[in-house]
C-alpha positions in Angstrom: -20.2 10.9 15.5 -23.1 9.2 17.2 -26.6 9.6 14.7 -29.0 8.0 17.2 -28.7 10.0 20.6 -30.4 8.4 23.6 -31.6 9.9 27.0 -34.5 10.6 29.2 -36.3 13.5 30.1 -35.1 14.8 33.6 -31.9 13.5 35.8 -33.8 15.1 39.1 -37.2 14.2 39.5 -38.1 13.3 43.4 -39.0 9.3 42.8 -35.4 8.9 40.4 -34.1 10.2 43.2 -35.9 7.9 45.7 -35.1 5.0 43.0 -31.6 4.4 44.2 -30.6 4.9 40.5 -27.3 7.2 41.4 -24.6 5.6 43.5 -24.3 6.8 47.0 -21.8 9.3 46.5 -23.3 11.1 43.7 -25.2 13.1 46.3 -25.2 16.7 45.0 -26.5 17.9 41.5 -23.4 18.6 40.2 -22.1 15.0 40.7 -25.7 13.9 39.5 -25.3 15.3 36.7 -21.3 14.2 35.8 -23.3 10.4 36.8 -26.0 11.6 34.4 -23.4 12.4 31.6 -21.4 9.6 31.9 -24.4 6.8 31.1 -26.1 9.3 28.4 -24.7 11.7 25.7 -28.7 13.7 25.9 -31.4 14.8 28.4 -34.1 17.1 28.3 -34.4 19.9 30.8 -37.9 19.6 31.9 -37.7 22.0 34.7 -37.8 25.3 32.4 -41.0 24.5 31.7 -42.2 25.1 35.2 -39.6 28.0 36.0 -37.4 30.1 33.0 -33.8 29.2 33.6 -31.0 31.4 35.1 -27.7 31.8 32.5 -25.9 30.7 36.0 -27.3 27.9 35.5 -27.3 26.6 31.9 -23.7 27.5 32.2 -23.3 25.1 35.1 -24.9 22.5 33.1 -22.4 23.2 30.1 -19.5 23.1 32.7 -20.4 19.9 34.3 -20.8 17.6 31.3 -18.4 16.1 28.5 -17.7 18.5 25.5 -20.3 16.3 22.9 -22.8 16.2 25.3 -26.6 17.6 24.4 -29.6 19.5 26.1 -33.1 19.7 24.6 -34.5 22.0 26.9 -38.4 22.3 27.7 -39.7 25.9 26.7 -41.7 28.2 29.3 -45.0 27.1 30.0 -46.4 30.7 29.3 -44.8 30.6 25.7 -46.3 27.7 24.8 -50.0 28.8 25.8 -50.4 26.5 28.7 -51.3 28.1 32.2 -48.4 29.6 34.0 -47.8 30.4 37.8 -47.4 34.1 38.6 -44.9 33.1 41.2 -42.6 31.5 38.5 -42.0 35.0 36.4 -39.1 36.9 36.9 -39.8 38.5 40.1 -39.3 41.7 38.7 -41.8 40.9 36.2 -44.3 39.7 38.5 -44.0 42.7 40.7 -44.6 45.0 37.3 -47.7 42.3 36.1 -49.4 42.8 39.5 -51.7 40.3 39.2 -54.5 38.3 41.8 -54.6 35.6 39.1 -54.3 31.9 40.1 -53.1 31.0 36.9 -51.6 33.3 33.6 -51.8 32.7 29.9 -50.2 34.2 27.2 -53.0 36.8 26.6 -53.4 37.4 30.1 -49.7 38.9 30.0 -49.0 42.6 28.7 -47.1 42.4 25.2 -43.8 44.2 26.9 -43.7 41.4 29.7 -44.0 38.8 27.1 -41.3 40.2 25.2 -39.5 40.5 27.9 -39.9 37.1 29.0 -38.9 35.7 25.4 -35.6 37.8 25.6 -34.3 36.2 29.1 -35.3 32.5 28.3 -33.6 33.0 25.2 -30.5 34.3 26.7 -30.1 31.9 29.4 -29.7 29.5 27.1 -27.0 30.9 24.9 -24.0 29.2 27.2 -25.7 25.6 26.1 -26.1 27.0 22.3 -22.7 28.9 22.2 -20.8 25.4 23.6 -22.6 23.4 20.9 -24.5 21.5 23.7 -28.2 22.8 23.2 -29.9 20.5 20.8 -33.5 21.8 20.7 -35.7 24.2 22.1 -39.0 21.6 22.9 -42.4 23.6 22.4 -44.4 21.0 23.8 -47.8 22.8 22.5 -51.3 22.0 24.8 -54.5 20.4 23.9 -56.3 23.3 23.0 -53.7 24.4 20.1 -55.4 23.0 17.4 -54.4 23.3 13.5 -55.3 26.2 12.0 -53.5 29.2 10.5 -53.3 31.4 13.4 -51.7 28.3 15.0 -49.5 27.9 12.5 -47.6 31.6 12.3 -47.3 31.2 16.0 -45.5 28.4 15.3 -42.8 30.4 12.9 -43.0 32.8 15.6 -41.4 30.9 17.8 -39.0 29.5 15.2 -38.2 33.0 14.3 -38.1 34.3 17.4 -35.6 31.3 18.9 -33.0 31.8 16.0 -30.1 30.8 15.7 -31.2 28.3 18.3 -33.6 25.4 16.7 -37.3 24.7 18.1 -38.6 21.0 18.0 -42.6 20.9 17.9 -44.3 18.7 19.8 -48.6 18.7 19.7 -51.4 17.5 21.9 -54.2 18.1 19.7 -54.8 15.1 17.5 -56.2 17.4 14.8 -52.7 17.6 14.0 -52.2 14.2 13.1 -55.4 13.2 11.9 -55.2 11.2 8.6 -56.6 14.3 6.2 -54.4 16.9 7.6 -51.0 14.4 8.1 -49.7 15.5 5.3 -50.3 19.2 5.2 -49.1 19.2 8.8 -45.6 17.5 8.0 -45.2 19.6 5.0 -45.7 22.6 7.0 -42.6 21.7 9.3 -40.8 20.2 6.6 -41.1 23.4 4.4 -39.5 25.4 7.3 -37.1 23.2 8.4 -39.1 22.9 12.1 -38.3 19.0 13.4 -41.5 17.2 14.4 -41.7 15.2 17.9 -43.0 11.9 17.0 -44.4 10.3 20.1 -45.1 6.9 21.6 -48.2 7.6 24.0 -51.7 6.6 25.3 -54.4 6.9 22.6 -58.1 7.3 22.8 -57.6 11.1 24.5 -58.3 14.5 23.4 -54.6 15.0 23.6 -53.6 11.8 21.8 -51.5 12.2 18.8 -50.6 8.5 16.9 -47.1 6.9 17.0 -46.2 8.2 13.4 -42.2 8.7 12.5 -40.9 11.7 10.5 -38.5 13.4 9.4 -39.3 17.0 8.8 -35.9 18.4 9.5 -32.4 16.9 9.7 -33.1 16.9 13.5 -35.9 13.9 14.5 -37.1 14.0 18.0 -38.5 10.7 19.3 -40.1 10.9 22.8 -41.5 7.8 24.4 -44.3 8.9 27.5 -45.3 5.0 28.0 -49.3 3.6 28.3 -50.5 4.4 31.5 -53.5 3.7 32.4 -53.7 6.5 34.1 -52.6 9.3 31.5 -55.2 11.7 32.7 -53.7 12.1 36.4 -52.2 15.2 37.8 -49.3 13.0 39.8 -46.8 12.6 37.8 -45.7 9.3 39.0 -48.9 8.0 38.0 -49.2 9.6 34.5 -45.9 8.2 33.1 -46.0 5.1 35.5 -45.1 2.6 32.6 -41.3 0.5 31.9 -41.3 -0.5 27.8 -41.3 -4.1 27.1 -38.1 -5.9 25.7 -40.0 -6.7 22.8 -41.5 -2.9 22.7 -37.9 -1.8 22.5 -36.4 -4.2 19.9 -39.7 -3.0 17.5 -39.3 0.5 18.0 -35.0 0.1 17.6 -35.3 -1.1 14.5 -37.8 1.7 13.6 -36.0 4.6 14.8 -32.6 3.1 13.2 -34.2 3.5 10.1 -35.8 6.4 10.2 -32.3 8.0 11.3 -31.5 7.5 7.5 -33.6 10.4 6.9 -32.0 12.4 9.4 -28.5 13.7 10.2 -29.4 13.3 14.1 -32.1 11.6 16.1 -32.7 12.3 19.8 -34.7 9.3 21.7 -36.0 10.3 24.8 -38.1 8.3 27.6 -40.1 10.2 29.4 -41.9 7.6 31.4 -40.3 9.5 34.8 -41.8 6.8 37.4 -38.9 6.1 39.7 -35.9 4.4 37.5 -38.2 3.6 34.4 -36.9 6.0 31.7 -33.1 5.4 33.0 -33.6 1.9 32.6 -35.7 1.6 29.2 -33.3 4.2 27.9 -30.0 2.1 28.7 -31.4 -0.6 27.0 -32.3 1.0 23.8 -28.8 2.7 23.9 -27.7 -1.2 24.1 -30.1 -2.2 20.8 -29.3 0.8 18.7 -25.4 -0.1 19.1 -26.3 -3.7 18.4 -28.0 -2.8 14.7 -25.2 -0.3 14.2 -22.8 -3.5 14.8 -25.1 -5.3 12.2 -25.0 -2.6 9.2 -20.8 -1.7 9.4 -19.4 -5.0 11.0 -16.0 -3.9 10.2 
């Protein structure tokens, strides 16, 4: 069984598409995805972050993928606290909300819609979880979640409230991370088995957290967003416009390998989605993982 587990985040966004990464005749997302599957054995579903998936769905993704294949799958933006799109709800939940708002947040939302919410995200996932194919449920938490206690049981909350699915926690508030509350933060997730996100990313922003590796859980998630210089930009393409070094890779291989020691499974995931970037940095980490593999067990 494969420890390290490499993939990118997202096998649809427009410029991959544009990238002429997929052969010609994988022209539908059902063969993109078989393509997908056949290079990787992970991805993360970024798109149920903008809109809450349909179980028709997930269970199209579990049919059209190998049996050891994996999903980490990006939690809805409204359970996460960042602002939400009325027009993504359940329409029937939208209609019942009846809102003028541009934008929703969690406490904009009565508590009966929110449940409601949390119930049908959590069940369209169950195909992926009952097939053994959902990894993690990512709550990718915004910059204004900083530590604190409140912040904290949330946290449990979702853990709690995602069982016997798993949560991965990733933060955008550097209060997190900062040197005199490292520790208390890690122990936190460690004590409830919760696995921390460590990220490669731009620093010198609000939202910056530093490139630290840890294992809080015997699930590691390792998510590499690049250093764009333009990190602060709404266009995608722009914010995550960035293709790893050779020599980037080889230093964080050799990091990640080790941490997996610590680990029973570690998912490694580029999400530097600027045309073919994260495809390509991710093949050639899958390439320099094997290699130290070869070097520990050369029989």
């Amino acid at each position: 069984m494969r420890k390290i587990l490499v993939g990118t985040a997202s096998w649809t966004d427009r410029s991959l598409l544009e990238s002429g990464w997929y052969p010609d005749d994988a022209s539908t997302p059902a063969k993109r995805l078989a393509y997908y599957a056949s290079r990787f054995p992970l991805v993360e579903v970024d798109a149920t972050y903008y809109h809450p998936p349909a179980q028709r769905t997930a269970e199209a993704w579990r049919d059209r993928t190998p049996t050891d294949f994996t999903f980490d799958v990006k939690a809805f933006s409204l359970l996460t606290g960042h602002p939400t799109r009325p027009e993504s709800l359940y329409k029937d939940l939208r209609e019942k909300l009846g809102t003028s708002k541009r934008n929703l947040y969690l406490d904009d939302v009565d508590p009966e819609i929110v449940e409601e919410v949390w119930q049908r995200f959590l069940s369209a996932l169950m195909p992926l979880h009952e097939a053994g194919k959902l990894g993690a449920v990512l709550f990718q938490f915004p910059p204004w979640f900083p530590i604190g206690e409140g912040r904290r049981r949330y946290i449990l909350e979702c853990a709690r409230r995602c069982r016997p699915m798993r949560i991965s926690v990733e933060f955008r508030n550097r209060t997190w991370m900062e040197e005199e509350n490292r520790e208390e933060t890690l122990g936190f997730l460690a004590a409830n088995d919760i696995a921390y996100v460590c990220v490669d990313m731009p620093q010198g922003h609000p939202s910056s957290i530093p490139p630290i590796l840890a294992a809080t859980s015997d699930l590691v998630v390792v998510r590499f967003h690049g250093h764009s210089d333009r990190w602060t930009s709404k266009k995608i393409e722009e914010r995550f416009a960035y293709l790893y070094s050779e020599a980037e890779l080889k230093r964080w291989a050799v990091a990640v390998h080790r941490l997996a020691e610590d680990a029973k499974v570690v998912h490694v995931l580029f999400n530097n989605c600027c045309e073919d970037s994260s495809q390509r940095n991710a093949a050639r980490f899958l390439t320099l993982v094997d290699e130290l593999d070869g070097e520990r067990d050369p029989g």
